[in-house]
Residue, then its C-alpha position, 0 to 999 in steps of 0.5 A: x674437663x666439664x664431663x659431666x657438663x657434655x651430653x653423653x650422646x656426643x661423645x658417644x658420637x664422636x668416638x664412632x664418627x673417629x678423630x683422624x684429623x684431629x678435630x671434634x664437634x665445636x662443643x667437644x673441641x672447646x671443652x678437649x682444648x681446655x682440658x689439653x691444657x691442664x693435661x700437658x701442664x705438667x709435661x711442660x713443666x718437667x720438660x722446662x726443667x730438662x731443657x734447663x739441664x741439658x742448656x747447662x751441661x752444653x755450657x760445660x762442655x763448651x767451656x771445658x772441651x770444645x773451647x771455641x773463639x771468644x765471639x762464638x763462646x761469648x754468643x754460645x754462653x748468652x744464649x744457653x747460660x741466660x736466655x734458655x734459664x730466663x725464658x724458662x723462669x718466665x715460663x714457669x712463673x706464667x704456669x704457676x699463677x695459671x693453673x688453667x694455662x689459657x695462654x699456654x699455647x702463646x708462651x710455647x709458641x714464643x719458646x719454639x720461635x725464640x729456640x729456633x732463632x737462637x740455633x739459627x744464629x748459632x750456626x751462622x755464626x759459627x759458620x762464619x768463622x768457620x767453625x763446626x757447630x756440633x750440637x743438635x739443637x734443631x733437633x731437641x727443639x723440634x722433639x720438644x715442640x711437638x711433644x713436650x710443649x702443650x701445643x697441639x699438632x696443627x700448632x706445632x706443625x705451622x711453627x716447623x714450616x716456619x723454622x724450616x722457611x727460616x732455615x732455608x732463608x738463613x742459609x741462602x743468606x750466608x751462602x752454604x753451597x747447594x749440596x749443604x743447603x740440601x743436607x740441612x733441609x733434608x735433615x731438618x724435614x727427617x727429624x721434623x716428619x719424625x717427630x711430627x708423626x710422634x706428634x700426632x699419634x700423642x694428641x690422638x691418643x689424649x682425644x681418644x682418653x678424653x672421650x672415654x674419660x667423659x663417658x666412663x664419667x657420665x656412666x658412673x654418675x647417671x643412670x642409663x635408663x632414665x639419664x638422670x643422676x644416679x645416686x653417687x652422680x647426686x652425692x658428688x652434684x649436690x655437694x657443690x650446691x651444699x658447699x655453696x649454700x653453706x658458704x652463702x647461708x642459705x636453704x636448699x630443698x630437698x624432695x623426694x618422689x616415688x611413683x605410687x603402685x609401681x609394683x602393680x604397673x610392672x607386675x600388669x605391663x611387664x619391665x620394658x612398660x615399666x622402664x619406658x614409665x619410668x624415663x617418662x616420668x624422669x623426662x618430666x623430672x628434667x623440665x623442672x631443675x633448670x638451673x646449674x646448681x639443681x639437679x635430678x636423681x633415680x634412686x633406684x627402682x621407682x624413687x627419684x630425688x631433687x635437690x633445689x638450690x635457694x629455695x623456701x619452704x613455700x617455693x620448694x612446695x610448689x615446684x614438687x607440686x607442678x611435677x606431680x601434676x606434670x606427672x598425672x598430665x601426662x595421662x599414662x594409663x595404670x592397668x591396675x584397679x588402685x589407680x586410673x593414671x599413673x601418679x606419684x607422691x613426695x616428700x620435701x625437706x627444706x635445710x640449711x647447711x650447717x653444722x648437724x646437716x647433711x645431704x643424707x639427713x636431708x634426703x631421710x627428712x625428705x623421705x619421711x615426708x614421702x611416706x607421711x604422704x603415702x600414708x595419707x592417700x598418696x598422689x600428693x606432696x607433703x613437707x617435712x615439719x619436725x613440729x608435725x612430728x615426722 
């Protein structure tokens, strides 16, 4: 899942708002099918395998104690000997190339319809030559469609409407007498009701995990009064701009900021004042990383941190400066005498990833410049210069 790609207040919302019907807001529902996907990968994969055992061990028992005519058998052993294994195979081959498994739903759908099909066949054929067919196929194939296929409910319940529209179909075909027809049905609608509610209740269970897993996720990585990163959240984000610029060879700029006499404006004003300056001056922050591989951070306390991917030593320069105004244009009074606005200083660093570089050497490179800068007057940005001697 792209959980920390989706806001914290939809998932937030959606988990109060509830999913008894098994639908999120579109945003959420695009980014819970993709992950549904990848989570039921897995259980598609054992659940193939079993399907492949349990095909055999019928042949076995088939073969060596039932020992039906040879057109019951020779059809019996086409189906559960080469059809079941090689759909199988074909199925796994398919999950293995796409660990994505975008078309999963597709390929589990043709193996319902495919199973259905077969068990249908089976039974009409041995009924017509007045044979009982003694296996629950009917049954293992529902269990396994609405459980252990990767579809989703509203998925598996139109595939058993349409097996049981099939049943019915084959049976007034063969002629079963009425008081048969009613036992199949009936049979066929206890186990699917069954096993659709077994059904439901699994994919309510992995909405209710997605949400939480998203929302445990954004609280680990951010910082809940600001919204920004938290300083793991900025670790774990720009490792990916450092992988990339790494690969590609190119710079990455670092900067980091501190609002100057913040201890005076929390000791005047009181903690909510401080906190409200703070997600002010972090709102301000946001409106300057756009891009994907950006990102902004809290530190802690009253420092926050950026990381711009592709960026010079000139460019890097003038975007702190544009947030360091942005910050005094937004005019929030300092009761303090050291300052009429409320102002920060930075500190930037620019680096390209490579061997003796790292996030961490750049963040300090950063903030020595931040402390050349407080020491200079602060309200002002300055740039790390290893000849300059900082």
């Amino acid at each position: 899942m792209n959980g920390d790609k989706l806001k914290i207040e939809e998932l937030e919302q959606q988990r109060a708002r509830g999913h008894y019907r098994l639908v999120f807001h579109p945003r959420l529902e695009a980014a819970f099918r993709a992950y549904y996907l990848r989570f039921m990968r897995r259980h598609v994969l054992s659940a193939q395998v079993a399907a492949v055992v349990l095909s055999l061990i019928a042949v076995g028992v088939e073969l060596l104690i039932v020992r039906p005519p040879q057109a019951a058998q020779a059809a019996f052993i086409v189906i559960f000997l080469f059809a079941v294994p090689t759909g199988v195979v074909l199925s796994l081959v398919y999950l293995r190339a796409a660990p994505q498994a975008r078309w999963l739903h597709w390929v589990s759908a043709m193996v319902v319809a495919g199973s259905l099909g077969c068990a249908f066949y089976l039974e009409a054929l041995y009924r017509a030559q007045g044979l009982h067919y003694g296996y629950q196929t009917i049954t293992f194939v529902l269990i396994f469609n609405f459980l252990l296929l990767g579809l989703r409910y509203y998925q598996a319940q139109a595939l058993a409407l349409s097996g049981l529209a099939a049943l019915t179909i084959m049976h007034l075909r063969i002629g079963t007498p009425v008081p048969e027809l009613a036992h199949a049905v009936y049979n066929y609608l206890a186990v699917a009701t069954l096993a659709s509610t077994a059904g439901y209740l699994q994919e309510y269970i992995v909405r209710t995990n997605f949400l939480d897993r998203g929302i445990r996720r954004h609280q680990a990585l951010h910082d809940r009064l600001t919204g920004l990163l938290n300083r793991h959240g900025l670790d774990v984000h720009a490792e990916r701009s450092w992988r990339n610029a790494s690969r590609e060879q190119i710079p990455v700029a670092v900067a980091v900021f501190d609002i100057d006499w913040f201890k005076h404006y929390n000791d005047e004003l009181g903690h909510p004042a401080g906190d409200a300056c703070l997600a002010r001056v972090a709102g301000a922050l946001l409106r300057h990383v756009r891009r994907p591989l950006d990102c902004a951070a809290r530190l802690g306390g009253e420092e926050f941190a950026v990381v711009w991917y592709d960026v010079d030593e000139t460019a890097a320069q003038r975007l702190a400066e544009r947030f360091r105004q942005a910050v005094e244009a937004l005019r929030i009074a300092h009761p303090a005498h050291v300052s009429e606005w409320v102002t920060l200083s930075g500190g930037v660093a620019v680096v390209r990833p490579g061997e003796g570089t790292s996030l961490s050497s750049a963040i300090l490179a950063a903030d020595t410049a931040l402390y050349a800068a407080k020491r200079n007057g602060r309200n002002r940005v300055m740039l790390f210069s290893e000849e300059a001697g900082m």
